[in-house]
FIDREN-709783 format. One record per residue (C-alpha): residue number from 1; residue in one letter; chain; x, y, z. Coordinates in Angstrom, 1 decimal. Example, Ala and Ser with C-alpha at 12.3 -4.5 7.8 and 13.67 -1.06 7.14 Angstrom:
# residues 2
+-----+------+------+--------+--------+--------+
| pos | code | unit |      x |      y |      z |
+-----+------+------+--------+--------+--------+
|   1 |    a |    A |   12.3 |   -4.5 |    7.8 |
|   2 |    s |    A |   13.7 |   -1.1 |    7.1 |
+-----+------+------+--------+--------+--------+
***
This chain:
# residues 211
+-----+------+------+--------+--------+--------+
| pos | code | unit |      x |      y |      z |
+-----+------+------+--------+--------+--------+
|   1 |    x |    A |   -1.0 |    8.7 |   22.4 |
|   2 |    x |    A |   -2.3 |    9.9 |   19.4 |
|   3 |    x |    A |    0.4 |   10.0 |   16.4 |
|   4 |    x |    A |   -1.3 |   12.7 |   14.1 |
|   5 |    x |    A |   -0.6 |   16.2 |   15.1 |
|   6 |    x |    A |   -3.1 |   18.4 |   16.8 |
|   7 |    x |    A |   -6.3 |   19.5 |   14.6 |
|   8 |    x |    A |   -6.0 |   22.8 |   15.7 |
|   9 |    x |    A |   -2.2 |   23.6 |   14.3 |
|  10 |    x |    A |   -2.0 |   26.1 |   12.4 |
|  11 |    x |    A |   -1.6 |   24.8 |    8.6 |
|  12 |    x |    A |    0.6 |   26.7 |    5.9 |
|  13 |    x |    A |    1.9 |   26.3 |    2.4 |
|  14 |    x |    A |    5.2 |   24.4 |    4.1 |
|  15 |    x |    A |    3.4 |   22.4 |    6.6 |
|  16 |    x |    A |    2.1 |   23.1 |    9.9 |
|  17 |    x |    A |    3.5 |   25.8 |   12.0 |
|  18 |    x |    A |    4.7 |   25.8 |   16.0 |
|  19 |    x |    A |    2.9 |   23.6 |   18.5 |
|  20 |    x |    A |    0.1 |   24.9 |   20.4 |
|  21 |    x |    A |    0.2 |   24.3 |   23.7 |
|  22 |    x |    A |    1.4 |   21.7 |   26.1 |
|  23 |    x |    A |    4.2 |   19.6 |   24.3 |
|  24 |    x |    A |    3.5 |   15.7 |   23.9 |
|  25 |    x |    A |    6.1 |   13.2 |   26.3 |
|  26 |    x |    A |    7.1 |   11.5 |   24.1 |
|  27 |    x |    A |   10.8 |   10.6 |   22.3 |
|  28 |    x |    A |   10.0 |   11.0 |   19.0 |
|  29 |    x |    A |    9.3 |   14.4 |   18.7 |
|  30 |    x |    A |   12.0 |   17.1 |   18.1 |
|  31 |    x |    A |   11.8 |   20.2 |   20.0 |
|  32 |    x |    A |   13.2 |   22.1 |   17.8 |
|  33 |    x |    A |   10.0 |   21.0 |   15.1 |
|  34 |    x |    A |    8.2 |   21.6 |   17.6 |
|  35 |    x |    A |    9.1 |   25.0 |   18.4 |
|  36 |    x |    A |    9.0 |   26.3 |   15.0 |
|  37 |    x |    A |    6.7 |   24.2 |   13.0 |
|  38 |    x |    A |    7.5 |   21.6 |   10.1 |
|  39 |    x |    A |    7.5 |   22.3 |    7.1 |
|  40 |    x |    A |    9.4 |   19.0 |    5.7 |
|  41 |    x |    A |    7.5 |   17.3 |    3.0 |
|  42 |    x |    A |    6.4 |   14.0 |    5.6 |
|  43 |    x |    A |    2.5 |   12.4 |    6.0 |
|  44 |    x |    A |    0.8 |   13.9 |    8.7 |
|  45 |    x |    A |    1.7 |   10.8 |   11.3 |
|  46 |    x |    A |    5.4 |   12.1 |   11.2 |
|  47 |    x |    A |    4.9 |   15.8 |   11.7 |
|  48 |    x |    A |    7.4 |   16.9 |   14.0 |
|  49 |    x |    A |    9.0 |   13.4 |   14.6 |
|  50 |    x |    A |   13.0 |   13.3 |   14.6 |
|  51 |    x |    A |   14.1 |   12.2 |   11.4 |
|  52 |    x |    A |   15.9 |    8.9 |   13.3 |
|  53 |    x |    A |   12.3 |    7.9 |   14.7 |
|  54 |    x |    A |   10.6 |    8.1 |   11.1 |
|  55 |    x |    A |   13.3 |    6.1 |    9.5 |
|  56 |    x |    A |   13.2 |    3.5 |   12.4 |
|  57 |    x |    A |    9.4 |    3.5 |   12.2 |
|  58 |    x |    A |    9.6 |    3.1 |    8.4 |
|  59 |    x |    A |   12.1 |   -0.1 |    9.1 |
|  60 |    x |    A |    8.7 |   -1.3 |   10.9 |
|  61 |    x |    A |    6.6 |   -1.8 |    7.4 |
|  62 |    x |    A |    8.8 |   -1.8 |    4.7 |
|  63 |    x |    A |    8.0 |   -3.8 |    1.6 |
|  64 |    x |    A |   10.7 |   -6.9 |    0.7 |
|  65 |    x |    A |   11.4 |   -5.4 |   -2.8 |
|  66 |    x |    A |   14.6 |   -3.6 |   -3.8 |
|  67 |    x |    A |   15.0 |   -0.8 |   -5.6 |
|  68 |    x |    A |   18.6 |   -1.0 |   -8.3 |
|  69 |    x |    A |   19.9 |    1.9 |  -10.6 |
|  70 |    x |    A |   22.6 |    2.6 |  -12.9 |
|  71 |    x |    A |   24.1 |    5.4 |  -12.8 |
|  72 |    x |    A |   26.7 |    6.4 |  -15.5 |
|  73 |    x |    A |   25.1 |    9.6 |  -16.8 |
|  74 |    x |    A |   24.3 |   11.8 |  -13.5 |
|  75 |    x |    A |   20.3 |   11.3 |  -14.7 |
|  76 |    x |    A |   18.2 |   13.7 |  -13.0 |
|  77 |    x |    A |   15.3 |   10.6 |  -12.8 |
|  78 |    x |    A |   17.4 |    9.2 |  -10.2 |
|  79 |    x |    A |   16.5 |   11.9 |   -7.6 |
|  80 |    x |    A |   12.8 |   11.0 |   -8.8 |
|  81 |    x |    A |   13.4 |    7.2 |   -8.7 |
|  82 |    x |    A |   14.3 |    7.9 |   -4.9 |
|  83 |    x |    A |   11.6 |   10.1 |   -4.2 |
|  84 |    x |    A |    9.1 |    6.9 |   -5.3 |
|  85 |    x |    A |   11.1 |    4.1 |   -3.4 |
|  86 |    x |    A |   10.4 |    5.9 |   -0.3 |
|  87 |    x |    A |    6.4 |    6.6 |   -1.2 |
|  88 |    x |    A |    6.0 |    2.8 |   -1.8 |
|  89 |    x |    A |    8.1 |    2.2 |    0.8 |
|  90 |    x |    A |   10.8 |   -0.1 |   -0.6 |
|  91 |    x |    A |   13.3 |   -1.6 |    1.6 |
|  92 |    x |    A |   16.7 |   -0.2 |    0.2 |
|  93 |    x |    A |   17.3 |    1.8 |   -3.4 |
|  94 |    x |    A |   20.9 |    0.8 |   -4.9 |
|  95 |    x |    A |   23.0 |    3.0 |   -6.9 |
|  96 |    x |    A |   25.4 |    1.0 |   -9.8 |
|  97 |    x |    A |   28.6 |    2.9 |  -11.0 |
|  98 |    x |    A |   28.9 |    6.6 |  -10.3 |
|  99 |    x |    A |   29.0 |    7.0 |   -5.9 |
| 100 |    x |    A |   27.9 |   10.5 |   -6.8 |
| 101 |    x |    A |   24.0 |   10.8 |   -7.8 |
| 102 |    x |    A |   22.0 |   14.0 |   -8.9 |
| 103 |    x |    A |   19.8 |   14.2 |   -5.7 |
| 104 |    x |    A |   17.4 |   16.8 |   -6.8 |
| 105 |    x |    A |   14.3 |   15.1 |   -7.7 |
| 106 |    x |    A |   14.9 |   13.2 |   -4.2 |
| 107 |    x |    A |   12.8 |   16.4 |   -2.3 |
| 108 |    x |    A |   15.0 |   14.8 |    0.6 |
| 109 |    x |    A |   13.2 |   11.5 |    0.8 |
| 110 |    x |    A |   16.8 |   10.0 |    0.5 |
| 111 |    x |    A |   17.0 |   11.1 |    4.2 |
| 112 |    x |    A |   14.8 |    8.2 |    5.5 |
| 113 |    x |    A |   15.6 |    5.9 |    2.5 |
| 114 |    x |    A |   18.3 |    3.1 |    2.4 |
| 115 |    x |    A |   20.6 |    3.9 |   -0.3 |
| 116 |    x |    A |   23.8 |    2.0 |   -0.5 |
| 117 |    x |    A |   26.1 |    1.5 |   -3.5 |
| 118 |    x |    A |   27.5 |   -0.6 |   -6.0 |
| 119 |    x |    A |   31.1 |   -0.4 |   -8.3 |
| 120 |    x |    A |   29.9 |   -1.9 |  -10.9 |
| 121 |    x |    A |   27.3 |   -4.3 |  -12.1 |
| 122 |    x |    A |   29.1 |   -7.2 |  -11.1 |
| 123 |    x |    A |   29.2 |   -6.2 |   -7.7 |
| 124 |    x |    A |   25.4 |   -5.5 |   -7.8 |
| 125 |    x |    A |   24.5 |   -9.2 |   -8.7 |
| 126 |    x |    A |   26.7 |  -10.8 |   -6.7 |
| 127 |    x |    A |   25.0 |   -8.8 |   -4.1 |
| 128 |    x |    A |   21.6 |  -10.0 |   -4.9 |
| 129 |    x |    A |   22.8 |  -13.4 |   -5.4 |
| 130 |    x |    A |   24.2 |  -13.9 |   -2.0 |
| 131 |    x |    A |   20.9 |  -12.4 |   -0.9 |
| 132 |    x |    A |   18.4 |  -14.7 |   -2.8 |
| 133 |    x |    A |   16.9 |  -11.8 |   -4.6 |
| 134 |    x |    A |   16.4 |  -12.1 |   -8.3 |
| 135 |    x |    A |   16.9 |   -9.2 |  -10.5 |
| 136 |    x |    A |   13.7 |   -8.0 |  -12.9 |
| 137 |    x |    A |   15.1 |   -5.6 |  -15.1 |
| 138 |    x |    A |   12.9 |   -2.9 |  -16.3 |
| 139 |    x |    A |   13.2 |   -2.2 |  -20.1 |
| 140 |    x |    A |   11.5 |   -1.9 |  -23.7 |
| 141 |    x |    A |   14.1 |   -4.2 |  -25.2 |
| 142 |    x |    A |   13.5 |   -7.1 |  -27.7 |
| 143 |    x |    A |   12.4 |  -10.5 |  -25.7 |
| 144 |    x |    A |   11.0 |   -8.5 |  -23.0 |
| 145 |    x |    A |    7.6 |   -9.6 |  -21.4 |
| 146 |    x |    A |    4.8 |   -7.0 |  -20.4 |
| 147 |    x |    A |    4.4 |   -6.7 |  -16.9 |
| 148 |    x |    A |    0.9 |   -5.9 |  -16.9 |
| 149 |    x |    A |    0.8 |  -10.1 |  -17.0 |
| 150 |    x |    A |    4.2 |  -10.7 |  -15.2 |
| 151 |    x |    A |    3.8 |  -12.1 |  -11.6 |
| 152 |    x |    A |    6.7 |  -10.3 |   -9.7 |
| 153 |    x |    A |    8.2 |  -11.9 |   -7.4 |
| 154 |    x |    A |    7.2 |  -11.3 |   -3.6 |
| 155 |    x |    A |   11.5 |  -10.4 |   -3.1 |
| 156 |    x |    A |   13.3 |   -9.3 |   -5.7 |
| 157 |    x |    A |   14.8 |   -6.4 |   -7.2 |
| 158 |    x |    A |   13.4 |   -4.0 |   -9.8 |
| 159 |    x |    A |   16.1 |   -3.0 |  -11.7 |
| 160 |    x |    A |   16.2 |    0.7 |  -14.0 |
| 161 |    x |    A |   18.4 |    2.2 |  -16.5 |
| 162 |    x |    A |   19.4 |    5.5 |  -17.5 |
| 163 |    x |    A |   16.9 |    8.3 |  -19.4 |
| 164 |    x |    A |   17.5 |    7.8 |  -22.9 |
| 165 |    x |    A |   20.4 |    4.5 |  -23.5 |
| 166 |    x |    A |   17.8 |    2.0 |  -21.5 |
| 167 |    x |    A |   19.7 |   -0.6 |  -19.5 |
| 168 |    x |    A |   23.5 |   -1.8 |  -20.0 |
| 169 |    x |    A |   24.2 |   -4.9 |  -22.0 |
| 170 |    x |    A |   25.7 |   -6.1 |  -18.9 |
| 171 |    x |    A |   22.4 |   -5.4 |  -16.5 |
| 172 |    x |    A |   20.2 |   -6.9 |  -19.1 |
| 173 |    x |    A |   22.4 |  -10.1 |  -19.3 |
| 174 |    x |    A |   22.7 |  -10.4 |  -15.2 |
| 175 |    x |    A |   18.8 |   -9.8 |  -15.3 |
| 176 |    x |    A |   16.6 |  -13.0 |  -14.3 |
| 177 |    x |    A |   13.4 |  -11.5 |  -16.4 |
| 178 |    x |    A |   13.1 |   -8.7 |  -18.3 |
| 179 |    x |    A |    9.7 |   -6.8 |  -18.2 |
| 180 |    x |    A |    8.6 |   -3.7 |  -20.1 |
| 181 |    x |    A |    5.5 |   -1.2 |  -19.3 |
| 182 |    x |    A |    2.8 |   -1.5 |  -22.3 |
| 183 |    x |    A |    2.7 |    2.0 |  -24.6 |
| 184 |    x |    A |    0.1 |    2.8 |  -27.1 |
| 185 |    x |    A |    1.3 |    6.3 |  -28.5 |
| 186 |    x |    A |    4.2 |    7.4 |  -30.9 |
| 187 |    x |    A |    7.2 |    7.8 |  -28.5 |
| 188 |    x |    A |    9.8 |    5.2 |  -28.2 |
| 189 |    x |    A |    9.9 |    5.3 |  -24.6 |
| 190 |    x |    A |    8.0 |    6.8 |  -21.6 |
| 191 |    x |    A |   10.3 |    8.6 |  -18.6 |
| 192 |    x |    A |   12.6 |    6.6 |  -16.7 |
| 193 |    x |    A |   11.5 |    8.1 |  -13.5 |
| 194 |    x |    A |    7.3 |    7.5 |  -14.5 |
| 195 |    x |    A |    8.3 |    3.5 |  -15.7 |
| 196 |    x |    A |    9.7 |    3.2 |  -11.9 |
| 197 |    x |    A |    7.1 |    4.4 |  -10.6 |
| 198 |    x |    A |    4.5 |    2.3 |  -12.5 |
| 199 |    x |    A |    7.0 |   -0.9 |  -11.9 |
| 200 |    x |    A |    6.9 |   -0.3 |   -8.4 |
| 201 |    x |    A |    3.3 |    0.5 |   -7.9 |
| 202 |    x |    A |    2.7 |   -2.9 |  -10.2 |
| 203 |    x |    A |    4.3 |   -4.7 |   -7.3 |
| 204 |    x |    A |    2.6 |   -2.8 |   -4.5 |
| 205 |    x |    A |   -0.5 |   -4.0 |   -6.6 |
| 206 |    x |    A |    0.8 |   -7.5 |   -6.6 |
| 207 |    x |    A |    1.4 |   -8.4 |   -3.1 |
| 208 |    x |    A |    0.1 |   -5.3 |   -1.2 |
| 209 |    x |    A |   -3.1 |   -6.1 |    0.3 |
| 210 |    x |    A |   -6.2 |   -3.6 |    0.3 |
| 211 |    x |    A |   -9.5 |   -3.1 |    2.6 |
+-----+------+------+--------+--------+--------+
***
C-alpha cells in the first residue's frame, strides 16, 4: 500500500490532523496517531507510523558512518549534532564522558537515533578499533587537512568537540586524520553544531549517490 498519508488530511502548523476515513491494515500505524493526528516533526512517509516501525525502517538504509562526541561541558550543539545524525541518517551517534547530554536541540530525533555511550576516550577508540572504523576528527587545529579535498572514508567515524575548547588533546591524538572545514571571514571558528553538519553532509556527498 501506499506509505504517504492520504492527500486529503487535513494539514496544520504541527503536522497533519486525524485520519479520514477508513484506517489502513497495516502494523505500522499507531491508532492512537491515527485518531488524533501527528504532529511529531517526521517526513511525510512516517506520518502516523509507531515510533518502533520508523526506527526499524530507518535500520533498513542507514549510512555506514558513525557519529562520536565529547561531552564534558553539557554543550547545547550536542542536541543539534543529534538532530543532523538522524537527517543524514548515520548509523549510531556516540556520546564520550558525561552519560548525561543536553537533549534540547535533539527536537526528539534521539528517539529513532542510536545513541550509546562511552567513559572516556579510551573506551571510545578501543571501540572503534575492535570495530575497524577509523576515527576523523573534526577540528581547526595546526596540521589539520581541509576536507573540502579529503577523501572520507566509506566507514568511519566523524569525530566533534565541544563549542568553544575544540577537541581534547587525547581525541586529537587517538584520531587517524584530522580534517578542518575551510573559513574565509574574521571568526576563529564556525559553530560546532553547523561544522557537523557540513562534515556529515561532505560524506553524504562523498559516497551517497544521486539521480
Amino acid at each position: 500500500m501506499d506509505d504517504t498519508p492520504n492527500p486529503t488530511h487535513e494539514l496544520t502548523t504541527h503536522g497533519v490532523g486525524p485520519w479520514p476515513g477508513e484506517w489502513p491494515d497495516d502494523p505500522r500505524y499507531d491508532p492512537e496517531l491515527l485518531r488524533h493526528g501527528d504532529t511529531r516533526n517526521v517526513i511525510d512517509r512516517y506520518r502516523y507510523w509507531r515510533m518502533e516501525a520508523i526506527v526499524a525502517d530507518l535500520d533498513e538504509h542507514r549510512h555506514p558512518f558513525h557519529v562520536a562526541i565529547e561531552n564534558w561541558q553539557h554543550d547545547m550543539n550536542i542536541g543539534s549534532i543529534v538532530r543532523s545524525a538522524n537527517a543524514f541518517a548515520a548509523d549510531t551517534v556516540h556520546i564520550i564522558g558525561r552519560r548525561r547530554w543536553n537533549k534540547r536541540g535533539a527536537m526528539v530525533t534521539d528517539r529513532y537515533q542510536h545513541v550509546v555511550h562511552h567513559e572516556d576516550v579510551d573506551s571510545f577508540v578501543a571501540w572503534a578499533r575492535a570495530q575497524g572504523l577509523p576515527v576523523i576528527a573534526i577540528d581547526n587545529v595546526p596540521g589539520s587537512v581541509g576536507i573540502e579535498t579529503f577523501a572520507l572514508p566509506r566507514e568511519c567515524v566523524l569525530l566533534f568537540g565541544q563549542e568553544g575548547p575544540g577537541l581534547s588533546e587525547a581525541a586529537l591524538d587517538a584520531a587517524d586524520a584530522v580534517v578542518e572545514i575551510a573559513q574565509f571571514g574574521s571568526t576563529r571558528s564556525i559553530n560546532a553544531s553547523a561544522a557537523a553538519a557540513i562534515a556529515m553532509h561532505t560524506w553524504i556527498t562523498q559516497h551517497v549517490p544521486f539521480a
